[in-house]
N, CA and C atoms as a LAMMPS dump frame, in Angstrom:
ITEM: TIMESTEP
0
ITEM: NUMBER OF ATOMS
576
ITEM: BOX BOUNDS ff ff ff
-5.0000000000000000e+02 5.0000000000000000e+02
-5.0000000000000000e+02 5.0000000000000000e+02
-5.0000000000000000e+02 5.0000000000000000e+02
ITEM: ATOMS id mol type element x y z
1 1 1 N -185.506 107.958 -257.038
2 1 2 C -185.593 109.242 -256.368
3 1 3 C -184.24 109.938 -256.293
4 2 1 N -183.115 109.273 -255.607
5 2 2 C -181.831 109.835 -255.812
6 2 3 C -181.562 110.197 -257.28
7 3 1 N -182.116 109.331 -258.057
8 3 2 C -181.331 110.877 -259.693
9 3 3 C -181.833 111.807 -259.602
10 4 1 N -183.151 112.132 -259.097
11 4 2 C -183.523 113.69 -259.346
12 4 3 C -182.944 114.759 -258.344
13 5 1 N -182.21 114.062 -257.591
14 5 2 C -181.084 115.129 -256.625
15 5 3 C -179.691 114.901 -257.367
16 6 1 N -179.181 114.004 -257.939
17 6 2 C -178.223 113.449 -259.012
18 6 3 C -178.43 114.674 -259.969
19 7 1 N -179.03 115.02 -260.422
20 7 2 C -179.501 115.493 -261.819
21 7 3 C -179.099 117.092 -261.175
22 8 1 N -179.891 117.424 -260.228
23 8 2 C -179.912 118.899 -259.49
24 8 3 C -178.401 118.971 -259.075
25 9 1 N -177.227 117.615 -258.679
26 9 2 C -176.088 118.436 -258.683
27 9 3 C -175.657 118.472 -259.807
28 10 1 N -175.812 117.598 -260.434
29 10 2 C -175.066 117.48 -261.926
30 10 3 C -174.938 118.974 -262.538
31 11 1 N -176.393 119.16 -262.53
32 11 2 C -177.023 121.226 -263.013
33 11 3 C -175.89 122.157 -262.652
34 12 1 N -174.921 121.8 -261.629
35 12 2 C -174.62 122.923 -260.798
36 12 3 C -172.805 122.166 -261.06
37 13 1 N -172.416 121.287 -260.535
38 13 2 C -171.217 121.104 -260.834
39 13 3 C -170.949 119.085 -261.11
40 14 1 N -169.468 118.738 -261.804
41 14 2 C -169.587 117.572 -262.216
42 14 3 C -169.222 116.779 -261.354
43 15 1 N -169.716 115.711 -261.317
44 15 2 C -169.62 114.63 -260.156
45 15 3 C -169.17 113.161 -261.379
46 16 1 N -168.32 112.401 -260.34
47 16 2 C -167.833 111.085 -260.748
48 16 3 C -169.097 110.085 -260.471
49 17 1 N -168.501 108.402 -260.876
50 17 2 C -169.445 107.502 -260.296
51 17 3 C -169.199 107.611 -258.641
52 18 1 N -167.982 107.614 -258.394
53 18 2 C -167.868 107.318 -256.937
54 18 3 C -168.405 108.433 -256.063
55 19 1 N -168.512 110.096 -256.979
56 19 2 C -169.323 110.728 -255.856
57 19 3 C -170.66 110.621 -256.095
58 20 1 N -171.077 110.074 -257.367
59 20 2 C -172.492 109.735 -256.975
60 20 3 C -172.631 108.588 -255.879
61 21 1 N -171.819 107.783 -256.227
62 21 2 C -172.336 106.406 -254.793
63 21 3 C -172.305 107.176 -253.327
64 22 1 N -171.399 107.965 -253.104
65 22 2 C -171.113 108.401 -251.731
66 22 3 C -172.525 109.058 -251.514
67 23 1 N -173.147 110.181 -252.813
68 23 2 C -174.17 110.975 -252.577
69 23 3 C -175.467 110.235 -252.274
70 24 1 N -175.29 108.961 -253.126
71 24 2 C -176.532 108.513 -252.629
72 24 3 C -176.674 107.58 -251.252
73 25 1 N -175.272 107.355 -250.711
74 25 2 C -175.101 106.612 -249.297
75 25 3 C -175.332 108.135 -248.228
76 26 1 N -175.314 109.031 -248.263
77 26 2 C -175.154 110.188 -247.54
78 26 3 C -176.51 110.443 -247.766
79 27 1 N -177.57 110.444 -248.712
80 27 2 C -179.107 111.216 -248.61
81 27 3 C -179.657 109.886 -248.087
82 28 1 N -180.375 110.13 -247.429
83 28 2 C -181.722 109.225 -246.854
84 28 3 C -183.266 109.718 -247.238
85 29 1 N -184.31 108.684 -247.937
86 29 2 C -185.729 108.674 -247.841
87 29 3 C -185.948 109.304 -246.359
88 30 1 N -186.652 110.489 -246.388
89 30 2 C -187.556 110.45 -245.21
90 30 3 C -189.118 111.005 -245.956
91 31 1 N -190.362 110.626 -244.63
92 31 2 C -191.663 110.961 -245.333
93 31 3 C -191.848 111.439 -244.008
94 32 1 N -193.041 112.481 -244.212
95 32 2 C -193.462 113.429 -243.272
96 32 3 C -194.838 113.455 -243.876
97 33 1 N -195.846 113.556 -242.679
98 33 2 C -197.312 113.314 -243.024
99 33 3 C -197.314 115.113 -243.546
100 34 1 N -198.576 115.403 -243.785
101 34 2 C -199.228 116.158 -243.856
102 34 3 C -199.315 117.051 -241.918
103 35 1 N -198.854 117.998 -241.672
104 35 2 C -199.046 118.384 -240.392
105 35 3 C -197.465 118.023 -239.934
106 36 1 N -196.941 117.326 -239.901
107 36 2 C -195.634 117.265 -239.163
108 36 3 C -194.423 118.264 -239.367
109 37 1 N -194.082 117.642 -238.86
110 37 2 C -192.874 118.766 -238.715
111 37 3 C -191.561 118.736 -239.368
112 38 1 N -190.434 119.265 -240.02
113 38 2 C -189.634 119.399 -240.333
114 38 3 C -188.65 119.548 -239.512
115 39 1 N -188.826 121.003 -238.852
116 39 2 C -188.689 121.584 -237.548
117 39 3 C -189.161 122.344 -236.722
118 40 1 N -189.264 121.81 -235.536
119 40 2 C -190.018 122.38 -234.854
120 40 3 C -189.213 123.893 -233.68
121 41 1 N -189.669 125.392 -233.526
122 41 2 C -189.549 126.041 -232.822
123 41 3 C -188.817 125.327 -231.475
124 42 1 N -187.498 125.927 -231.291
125 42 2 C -186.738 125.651 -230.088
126 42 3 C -185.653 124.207 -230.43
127 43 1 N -186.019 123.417 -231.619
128 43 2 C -185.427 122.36 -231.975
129 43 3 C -183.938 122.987 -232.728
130 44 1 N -182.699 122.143 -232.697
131 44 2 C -181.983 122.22 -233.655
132 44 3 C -182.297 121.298 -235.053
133 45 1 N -181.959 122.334 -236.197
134 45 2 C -182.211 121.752 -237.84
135 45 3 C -180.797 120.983 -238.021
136 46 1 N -181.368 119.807 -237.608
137 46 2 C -180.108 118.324 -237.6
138 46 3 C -179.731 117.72 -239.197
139 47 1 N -180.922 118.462 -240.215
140 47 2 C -180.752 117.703 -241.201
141 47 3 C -180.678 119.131 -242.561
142 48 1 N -180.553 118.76 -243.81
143 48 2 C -180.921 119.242 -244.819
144 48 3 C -182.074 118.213 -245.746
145 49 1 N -182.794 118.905 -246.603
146 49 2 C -183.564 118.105 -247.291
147 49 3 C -183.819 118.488 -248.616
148 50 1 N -184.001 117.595 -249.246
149 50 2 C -184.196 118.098 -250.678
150 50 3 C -185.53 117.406 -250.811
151 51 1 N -186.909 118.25 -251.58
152 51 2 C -187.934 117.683 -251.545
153 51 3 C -188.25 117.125 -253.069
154 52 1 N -188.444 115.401 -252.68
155 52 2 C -188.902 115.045 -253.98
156 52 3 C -190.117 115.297 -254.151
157 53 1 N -191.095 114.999 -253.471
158 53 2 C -192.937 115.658 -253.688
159 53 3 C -193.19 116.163 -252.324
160 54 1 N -194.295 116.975 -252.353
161 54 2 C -194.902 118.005 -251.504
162 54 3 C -194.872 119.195 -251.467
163 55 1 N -195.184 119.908 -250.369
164 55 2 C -195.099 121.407 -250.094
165 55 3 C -194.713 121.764 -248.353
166 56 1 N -193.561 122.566 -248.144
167 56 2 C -193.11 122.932 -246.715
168 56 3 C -193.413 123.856 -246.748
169 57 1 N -193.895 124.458 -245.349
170 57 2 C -194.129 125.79 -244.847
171 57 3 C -192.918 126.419 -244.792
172 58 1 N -192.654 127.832 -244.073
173 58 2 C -191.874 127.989 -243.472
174 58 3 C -191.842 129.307 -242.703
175 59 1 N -192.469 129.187 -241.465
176 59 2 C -193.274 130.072 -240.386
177 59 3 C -192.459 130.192 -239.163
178 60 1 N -192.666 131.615 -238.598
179 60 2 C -192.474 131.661 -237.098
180 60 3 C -193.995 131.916 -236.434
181 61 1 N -193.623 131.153 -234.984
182 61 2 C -195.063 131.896 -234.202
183 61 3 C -194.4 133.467 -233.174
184 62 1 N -195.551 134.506 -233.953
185 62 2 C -195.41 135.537 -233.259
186 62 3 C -196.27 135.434 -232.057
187 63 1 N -196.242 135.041 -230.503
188 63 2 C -197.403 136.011 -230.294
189 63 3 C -198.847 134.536 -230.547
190 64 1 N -198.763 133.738 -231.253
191 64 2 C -199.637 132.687 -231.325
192 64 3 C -199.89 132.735 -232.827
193 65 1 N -199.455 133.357 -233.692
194 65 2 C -200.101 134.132 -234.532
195 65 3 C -199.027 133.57 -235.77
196 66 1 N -198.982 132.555 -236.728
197 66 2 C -198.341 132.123 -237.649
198 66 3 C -197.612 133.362 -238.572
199 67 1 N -196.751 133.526 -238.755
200 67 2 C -195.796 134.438 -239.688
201 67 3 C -195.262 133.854 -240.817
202 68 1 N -195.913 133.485 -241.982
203 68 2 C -195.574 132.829 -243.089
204 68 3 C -194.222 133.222 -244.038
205 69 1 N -193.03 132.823 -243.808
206 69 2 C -192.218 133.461 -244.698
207 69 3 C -191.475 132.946 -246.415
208 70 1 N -192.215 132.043 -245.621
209 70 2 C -191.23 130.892 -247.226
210 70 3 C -192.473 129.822 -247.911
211 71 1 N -192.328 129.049 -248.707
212 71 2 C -192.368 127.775 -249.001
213 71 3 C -191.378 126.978 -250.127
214 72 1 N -191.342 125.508 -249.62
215 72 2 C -190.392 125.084 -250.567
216 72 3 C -191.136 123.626 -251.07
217 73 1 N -191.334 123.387 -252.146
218 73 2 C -191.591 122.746 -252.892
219 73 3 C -190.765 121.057 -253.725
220 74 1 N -191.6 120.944 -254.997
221 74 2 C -190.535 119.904 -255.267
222 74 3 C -189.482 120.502 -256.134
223 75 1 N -188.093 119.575 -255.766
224 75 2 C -186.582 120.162 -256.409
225 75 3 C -186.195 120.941 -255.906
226 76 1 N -186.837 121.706 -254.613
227 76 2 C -186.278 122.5 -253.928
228 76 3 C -185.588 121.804 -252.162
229 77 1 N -184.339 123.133 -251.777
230 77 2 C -183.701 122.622 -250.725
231 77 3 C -184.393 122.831 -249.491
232 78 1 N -184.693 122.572 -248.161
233 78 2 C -185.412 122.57 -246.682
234 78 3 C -184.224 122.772 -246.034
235 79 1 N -184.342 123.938 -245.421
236 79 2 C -183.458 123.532 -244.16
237 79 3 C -183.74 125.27 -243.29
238 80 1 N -183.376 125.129 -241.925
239 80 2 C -183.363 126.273 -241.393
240 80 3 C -181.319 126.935 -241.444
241 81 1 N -181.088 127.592 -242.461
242 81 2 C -179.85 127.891 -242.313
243 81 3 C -179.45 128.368 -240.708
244 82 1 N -180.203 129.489 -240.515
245 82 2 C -179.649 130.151 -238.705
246 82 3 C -179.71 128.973 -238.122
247 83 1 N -180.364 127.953 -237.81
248 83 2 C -179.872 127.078 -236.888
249 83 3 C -178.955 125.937 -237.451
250 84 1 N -179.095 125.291 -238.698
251 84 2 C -178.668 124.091 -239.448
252 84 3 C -176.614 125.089 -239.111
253 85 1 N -176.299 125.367 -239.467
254 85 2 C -174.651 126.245 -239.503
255 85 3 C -174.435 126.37 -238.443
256 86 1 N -174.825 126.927 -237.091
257 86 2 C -174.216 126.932 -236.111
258 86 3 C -174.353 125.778 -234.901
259 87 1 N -175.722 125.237 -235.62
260 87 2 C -176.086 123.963 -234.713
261 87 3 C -176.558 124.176 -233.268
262 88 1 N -177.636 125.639 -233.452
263 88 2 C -178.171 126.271 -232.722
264 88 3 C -179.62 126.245 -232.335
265 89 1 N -180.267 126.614 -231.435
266 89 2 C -181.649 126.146 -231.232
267 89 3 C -182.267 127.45 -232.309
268 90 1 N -183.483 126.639 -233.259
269 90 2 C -184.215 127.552 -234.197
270 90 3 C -185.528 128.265 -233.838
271 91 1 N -185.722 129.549 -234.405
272 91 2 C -186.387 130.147 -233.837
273 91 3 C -187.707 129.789 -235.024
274 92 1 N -187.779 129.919 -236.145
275 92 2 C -188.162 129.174 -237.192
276 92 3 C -188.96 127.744 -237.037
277 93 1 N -190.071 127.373 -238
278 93 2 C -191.048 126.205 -237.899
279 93 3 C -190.765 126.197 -239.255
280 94 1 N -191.296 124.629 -239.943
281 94 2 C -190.725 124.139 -240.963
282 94 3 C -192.039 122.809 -240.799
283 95 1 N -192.588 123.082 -241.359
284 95 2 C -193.609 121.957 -241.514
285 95 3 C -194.468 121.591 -243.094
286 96 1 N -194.731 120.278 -242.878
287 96 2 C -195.441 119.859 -244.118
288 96 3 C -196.69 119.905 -244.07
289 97 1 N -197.216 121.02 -245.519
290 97 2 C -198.363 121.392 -245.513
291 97 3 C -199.353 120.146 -246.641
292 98 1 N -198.841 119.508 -246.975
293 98 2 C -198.875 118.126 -247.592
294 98 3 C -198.049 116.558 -247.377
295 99 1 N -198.731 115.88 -247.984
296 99 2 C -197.497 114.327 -247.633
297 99 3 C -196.517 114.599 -248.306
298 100 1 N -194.847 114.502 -248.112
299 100 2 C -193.745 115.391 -248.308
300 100 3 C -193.162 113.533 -248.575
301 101 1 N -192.331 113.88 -249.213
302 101 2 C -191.314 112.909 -249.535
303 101 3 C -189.81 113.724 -249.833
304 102 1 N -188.844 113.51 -248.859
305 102 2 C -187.773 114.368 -248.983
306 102 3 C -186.445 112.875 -249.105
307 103 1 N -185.521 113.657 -249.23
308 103 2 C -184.064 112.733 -249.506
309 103 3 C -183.172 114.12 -248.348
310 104 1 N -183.184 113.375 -246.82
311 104 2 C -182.14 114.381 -246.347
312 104 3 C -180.987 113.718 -246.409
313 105 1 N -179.89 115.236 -245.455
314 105 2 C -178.54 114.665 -245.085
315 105 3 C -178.274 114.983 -243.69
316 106 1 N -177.525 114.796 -242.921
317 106 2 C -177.226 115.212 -241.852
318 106 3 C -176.522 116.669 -241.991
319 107 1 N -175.72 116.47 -240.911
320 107 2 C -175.113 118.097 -240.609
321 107 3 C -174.067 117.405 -240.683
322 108 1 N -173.251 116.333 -240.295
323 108 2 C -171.892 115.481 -240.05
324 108 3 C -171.708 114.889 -241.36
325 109 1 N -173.212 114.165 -242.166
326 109 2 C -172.759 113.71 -243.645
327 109 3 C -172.578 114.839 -244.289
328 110 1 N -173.135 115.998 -244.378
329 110 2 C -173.035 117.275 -245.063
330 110 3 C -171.562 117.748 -245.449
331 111 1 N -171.001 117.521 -243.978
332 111 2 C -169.036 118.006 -243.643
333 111 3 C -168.664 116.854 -244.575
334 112 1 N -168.869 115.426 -244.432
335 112 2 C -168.136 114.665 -245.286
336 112 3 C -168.819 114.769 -247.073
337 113 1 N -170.018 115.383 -247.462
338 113 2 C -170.36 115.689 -249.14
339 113 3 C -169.436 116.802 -249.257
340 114 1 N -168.936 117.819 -248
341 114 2 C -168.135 118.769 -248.788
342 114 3 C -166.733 118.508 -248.756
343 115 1 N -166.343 117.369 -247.939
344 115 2 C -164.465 117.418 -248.303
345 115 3 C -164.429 116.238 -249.093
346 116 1 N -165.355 115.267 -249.174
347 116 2 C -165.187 114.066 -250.366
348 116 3 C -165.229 114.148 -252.012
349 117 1 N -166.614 115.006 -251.883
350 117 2 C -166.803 115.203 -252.978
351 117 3 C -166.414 116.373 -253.853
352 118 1 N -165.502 115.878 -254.984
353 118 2 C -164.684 117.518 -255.71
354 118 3 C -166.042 118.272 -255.963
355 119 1 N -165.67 119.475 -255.775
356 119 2 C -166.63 120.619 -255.833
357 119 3 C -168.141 120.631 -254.72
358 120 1 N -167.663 119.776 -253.818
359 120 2 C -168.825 119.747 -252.794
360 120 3 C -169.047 120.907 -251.813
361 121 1 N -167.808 121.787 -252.089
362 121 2 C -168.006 122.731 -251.381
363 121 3 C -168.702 123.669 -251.783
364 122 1 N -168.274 124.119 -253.092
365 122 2 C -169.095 124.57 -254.418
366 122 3 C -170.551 124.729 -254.543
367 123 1 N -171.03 123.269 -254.579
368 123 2 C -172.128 123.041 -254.966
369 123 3 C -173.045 123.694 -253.713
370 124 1 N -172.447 123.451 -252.302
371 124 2 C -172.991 123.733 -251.43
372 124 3 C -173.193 125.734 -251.388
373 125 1 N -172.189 126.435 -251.775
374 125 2 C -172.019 127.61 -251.831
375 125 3 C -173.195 127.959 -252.821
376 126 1 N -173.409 127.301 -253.839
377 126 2 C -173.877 127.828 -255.074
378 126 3 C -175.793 127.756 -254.308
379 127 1 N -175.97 126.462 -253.379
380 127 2 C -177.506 126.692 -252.958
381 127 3 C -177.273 128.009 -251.579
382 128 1 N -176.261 127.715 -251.195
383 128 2 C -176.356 129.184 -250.014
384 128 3 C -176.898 130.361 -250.92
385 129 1 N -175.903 130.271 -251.368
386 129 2 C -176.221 132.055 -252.393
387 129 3 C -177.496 131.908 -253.399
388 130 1 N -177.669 130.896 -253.71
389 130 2 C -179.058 131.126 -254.03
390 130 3 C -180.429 131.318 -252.728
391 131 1 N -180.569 130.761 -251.408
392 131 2 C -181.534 130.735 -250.674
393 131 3 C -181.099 132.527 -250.152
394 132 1 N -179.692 132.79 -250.049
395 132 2 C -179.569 134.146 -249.787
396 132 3 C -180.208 135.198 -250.72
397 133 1 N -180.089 135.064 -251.646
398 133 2 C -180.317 135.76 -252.948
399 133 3 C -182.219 135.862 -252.445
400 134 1 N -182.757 134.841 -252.84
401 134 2 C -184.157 134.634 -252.432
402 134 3 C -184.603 135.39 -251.372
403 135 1 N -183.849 135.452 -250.299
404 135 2 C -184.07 136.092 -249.179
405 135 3 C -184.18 137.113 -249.231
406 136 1 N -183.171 137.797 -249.524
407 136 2 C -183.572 139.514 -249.697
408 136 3 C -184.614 139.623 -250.451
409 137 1 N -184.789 139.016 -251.845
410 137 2 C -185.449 139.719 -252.515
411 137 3 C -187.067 140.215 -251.518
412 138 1 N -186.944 138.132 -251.128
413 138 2 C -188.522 138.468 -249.888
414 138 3 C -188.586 139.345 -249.121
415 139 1 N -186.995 139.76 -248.217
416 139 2 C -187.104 140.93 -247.326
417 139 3 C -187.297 142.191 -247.932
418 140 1 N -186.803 142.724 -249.097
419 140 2 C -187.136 143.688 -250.044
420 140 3 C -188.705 144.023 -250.635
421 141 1 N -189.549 143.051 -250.588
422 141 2 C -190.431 143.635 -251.51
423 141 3 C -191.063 143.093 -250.067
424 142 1 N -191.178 143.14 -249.03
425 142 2 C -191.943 142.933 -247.641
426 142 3 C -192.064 144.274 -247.791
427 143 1 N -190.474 144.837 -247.551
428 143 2 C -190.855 146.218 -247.138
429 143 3 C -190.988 147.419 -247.873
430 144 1 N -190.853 146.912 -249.298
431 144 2 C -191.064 148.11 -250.087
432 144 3 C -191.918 148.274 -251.518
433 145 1 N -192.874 146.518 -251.287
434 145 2 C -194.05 146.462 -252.403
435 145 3 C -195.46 146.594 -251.4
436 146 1 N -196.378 146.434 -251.85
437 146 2 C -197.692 146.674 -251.458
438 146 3 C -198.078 145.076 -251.639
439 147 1 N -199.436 144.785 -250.476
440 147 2 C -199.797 143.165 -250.712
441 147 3 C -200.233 143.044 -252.393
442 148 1 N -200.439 143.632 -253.116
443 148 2 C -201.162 143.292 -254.249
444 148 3 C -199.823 143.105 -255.151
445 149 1 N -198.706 143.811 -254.846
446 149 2 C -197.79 143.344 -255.664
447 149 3 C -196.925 142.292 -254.806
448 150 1 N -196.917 141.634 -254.12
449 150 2 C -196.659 140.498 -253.301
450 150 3 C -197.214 139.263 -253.683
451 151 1 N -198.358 139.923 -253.554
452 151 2 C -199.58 138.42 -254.358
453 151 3 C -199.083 137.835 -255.537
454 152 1 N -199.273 139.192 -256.586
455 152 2 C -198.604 138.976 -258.286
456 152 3 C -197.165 138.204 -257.957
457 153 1 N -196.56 138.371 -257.04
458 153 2 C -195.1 138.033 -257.288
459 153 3 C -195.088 136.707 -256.748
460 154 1 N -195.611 136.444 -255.663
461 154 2 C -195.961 135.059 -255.752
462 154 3 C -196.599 134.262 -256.55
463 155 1 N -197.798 134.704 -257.129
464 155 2 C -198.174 133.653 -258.179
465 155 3 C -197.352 133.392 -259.156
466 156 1 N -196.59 134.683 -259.431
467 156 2 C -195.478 134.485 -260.347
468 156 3 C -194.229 133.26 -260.323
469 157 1 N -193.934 133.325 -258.799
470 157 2 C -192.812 132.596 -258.322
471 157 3 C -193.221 131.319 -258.068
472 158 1 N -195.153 131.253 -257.461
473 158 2 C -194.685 129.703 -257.423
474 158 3 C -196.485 129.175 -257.826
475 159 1 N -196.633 129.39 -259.48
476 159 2 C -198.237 129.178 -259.804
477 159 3 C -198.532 128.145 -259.93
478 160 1 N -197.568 127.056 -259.343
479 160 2 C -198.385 125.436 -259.167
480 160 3 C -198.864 125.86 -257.907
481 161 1 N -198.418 126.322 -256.773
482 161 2 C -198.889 126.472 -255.52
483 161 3 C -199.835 127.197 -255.029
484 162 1 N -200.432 127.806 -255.898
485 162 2 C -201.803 128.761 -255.995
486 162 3 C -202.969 127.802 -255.293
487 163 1 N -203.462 126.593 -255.918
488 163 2 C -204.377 125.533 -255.704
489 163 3 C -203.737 124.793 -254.82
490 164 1 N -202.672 124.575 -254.055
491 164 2 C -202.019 123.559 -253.435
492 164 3 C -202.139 124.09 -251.985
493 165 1 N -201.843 125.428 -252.129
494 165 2 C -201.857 125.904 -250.351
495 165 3 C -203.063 126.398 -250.431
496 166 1 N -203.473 126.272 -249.189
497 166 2 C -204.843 127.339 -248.576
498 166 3 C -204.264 128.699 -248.196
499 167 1 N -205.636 129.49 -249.203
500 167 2 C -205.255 130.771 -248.801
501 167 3 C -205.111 131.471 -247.609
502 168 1 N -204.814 131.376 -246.312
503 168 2 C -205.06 131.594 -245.161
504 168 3 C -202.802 131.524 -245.346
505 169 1 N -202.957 130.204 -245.696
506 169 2 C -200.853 130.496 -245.839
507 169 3 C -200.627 131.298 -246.617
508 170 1 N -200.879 131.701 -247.915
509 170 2 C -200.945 132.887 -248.707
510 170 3 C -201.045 134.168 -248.355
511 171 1 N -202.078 134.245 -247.464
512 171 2 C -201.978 135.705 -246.87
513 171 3 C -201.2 136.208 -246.511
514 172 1 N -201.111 134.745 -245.224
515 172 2 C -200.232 135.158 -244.389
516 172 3 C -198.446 135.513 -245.048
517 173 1 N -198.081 134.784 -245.534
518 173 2 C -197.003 135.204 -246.361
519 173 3 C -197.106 136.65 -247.203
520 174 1 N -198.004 137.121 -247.884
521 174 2 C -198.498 138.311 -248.152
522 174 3 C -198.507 139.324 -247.385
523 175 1 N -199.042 138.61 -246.047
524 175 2 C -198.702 140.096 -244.806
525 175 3 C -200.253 140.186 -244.92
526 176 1 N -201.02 139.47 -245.07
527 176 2 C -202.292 140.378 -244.738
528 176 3 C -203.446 139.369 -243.987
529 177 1 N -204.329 139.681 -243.931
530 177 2 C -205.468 138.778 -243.04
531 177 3 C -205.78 137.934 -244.625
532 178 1 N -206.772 137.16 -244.618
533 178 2 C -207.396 136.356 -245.687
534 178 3 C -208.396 137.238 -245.591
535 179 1 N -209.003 137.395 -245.463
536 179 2 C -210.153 138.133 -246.129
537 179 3 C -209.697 139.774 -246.742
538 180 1 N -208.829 140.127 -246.956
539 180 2 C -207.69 140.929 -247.547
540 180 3 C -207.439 140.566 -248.546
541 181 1 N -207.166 139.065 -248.5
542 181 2 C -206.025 138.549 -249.782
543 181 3 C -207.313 138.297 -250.721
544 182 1 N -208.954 137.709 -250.082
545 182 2 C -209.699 137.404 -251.009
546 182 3 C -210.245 138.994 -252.086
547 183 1 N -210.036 140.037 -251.276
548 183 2 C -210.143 141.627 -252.202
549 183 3 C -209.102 141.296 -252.998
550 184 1 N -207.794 141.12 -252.912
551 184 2 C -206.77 141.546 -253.641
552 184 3 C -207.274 140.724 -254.769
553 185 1 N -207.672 138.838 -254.418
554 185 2 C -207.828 138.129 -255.502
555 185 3 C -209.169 138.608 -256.503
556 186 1 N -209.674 139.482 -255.67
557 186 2 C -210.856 139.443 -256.45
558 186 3 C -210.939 140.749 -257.943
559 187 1 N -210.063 141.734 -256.957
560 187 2 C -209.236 142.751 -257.89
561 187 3 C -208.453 142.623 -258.5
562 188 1 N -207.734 141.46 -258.87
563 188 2 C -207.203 140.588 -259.853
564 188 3 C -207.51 140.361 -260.855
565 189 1 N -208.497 139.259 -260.658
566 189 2 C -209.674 138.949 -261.479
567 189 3 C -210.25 139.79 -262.283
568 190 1 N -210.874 140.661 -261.822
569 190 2 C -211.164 141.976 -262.206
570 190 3 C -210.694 142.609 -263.378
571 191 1 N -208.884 142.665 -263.156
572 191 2 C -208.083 143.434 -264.206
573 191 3 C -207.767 142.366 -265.195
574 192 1 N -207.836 140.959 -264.888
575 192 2 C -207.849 139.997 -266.102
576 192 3 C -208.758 139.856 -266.973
C-alpha cells in the first residue's frame, strides 16, 4: 500500500531510500467503515489521508440539510485544510461513503515530512495548490454554470463515481433536489 503513495510522491518530486523509510514510518493504515467519519463537524482535522480504496464525502450540515461539496476518491488527498493548518475546530464533515482504506499522517508527522524530507515542503505546496486550484474551479461553476452543466462536469471529473455514489450525493453536490438531478439525467440520455 505505501508504494502507491511512494509512487504519487515520486510523480511530483525525488525522494531518497531514507526518505522513503521515514515516509513510510510517518503514514499509518487506517480503515473506516462505510458511515464513519473522517471528520466530524466541531472536531479538529488531526490527520491527513491519502486514500488507497473507497469514496469520502465532503459535506456541511446547513440547517439539517447535507451540503455536498467535494468527493475524494482512490490516489486522492482527505483532509479539511481550514481546520487541518490552523488546528482549528471544523466546520466541514468528511465521511466514508464506502469501506475506505486510507494511509494517514498526523499534523506533527506532517511538520517533520516537511523539514526531513528534501523537497517535502514542495511536495506539500504542489497538493495545496492543486486542492486550491480544484476549489475555485467548484466555487466558479457553482455560481456561474447551470445544474446540467455541473452534472456533465462531474461525470466528466469523476465517471468511476457515477455507479459508486447514490444519486441523492450527486444532487446534492449539483445543488439540486434528486428528483431534479433524475430530469437532468434523463435529458441526458435523451441528447445521447
Amino acid at each position: 500500500m505505501i508504494n502507491i503513495l511512494l509512487k504519487t510522491v515520486t510523480d511530483a518530486i525525488d525522494i531518497n531510500q531514507a526518505d522513503r523509510d521515514l515516509i513510510s514510518k510517518l503514514f499509518r493504515e487506517k480503515k473506516y467503515r462505510k458511515g464513519e467519519y473522517f471528520l466530524r463537524e466541531g472536531d479538529v482535522c488531526r490527520y491527513v489521508g491519502f486514500i488507497i480504496s473507497g469514496v469520502m464525502q465532503y459535506y456541511i450540515n446547513n440547517d439539517g440539510e447535507e451540503k455536498t461539496y467535494g468527493f475524494g476518491k482512490e490516489m486522492d488527498f482527505v483532509c479539511n485544510n481550514e481546520s487541518f493548518i490552523p488546528q482549528k475546530p471544523s466546520r466541514q464533515i468528511i465521511q466514508a461513503l464506502e469501506d475506505c482504506t486510507l494511509l494517514v499522517i498526523s499534523y506533527n508527522d506532517l511538520q517533520v515530512f516537511y523539514s526531513e524530507i528534501k523537497n517535502g515542503e514542495r511536495f506539500g505546496r504542489l497538493v495545496i495548490e492543486q486542492v486550491f486550484v480544484q476549489t475555485l474551479q467548484g466555487l466558479n461553476s457553482f455560481y456561474t454554470d447551470s445544474p446540467e452543466i455541473r452534472y456533465e462536469k462531474f461525470i466528466k471529473e469523476y465517471p468511476e463515481l457515477v455507479q459508486r455514489i447514490p444519486q441523492y450525493y450527486i444532487a446534492s453536490y449539483v445543488g439540486v433536489k434528486p428528483q431534479s438531478l433524475s430530469r437532468i439525467r434523463s435529458r441526458n440520455t435523451r441528447r445521447d
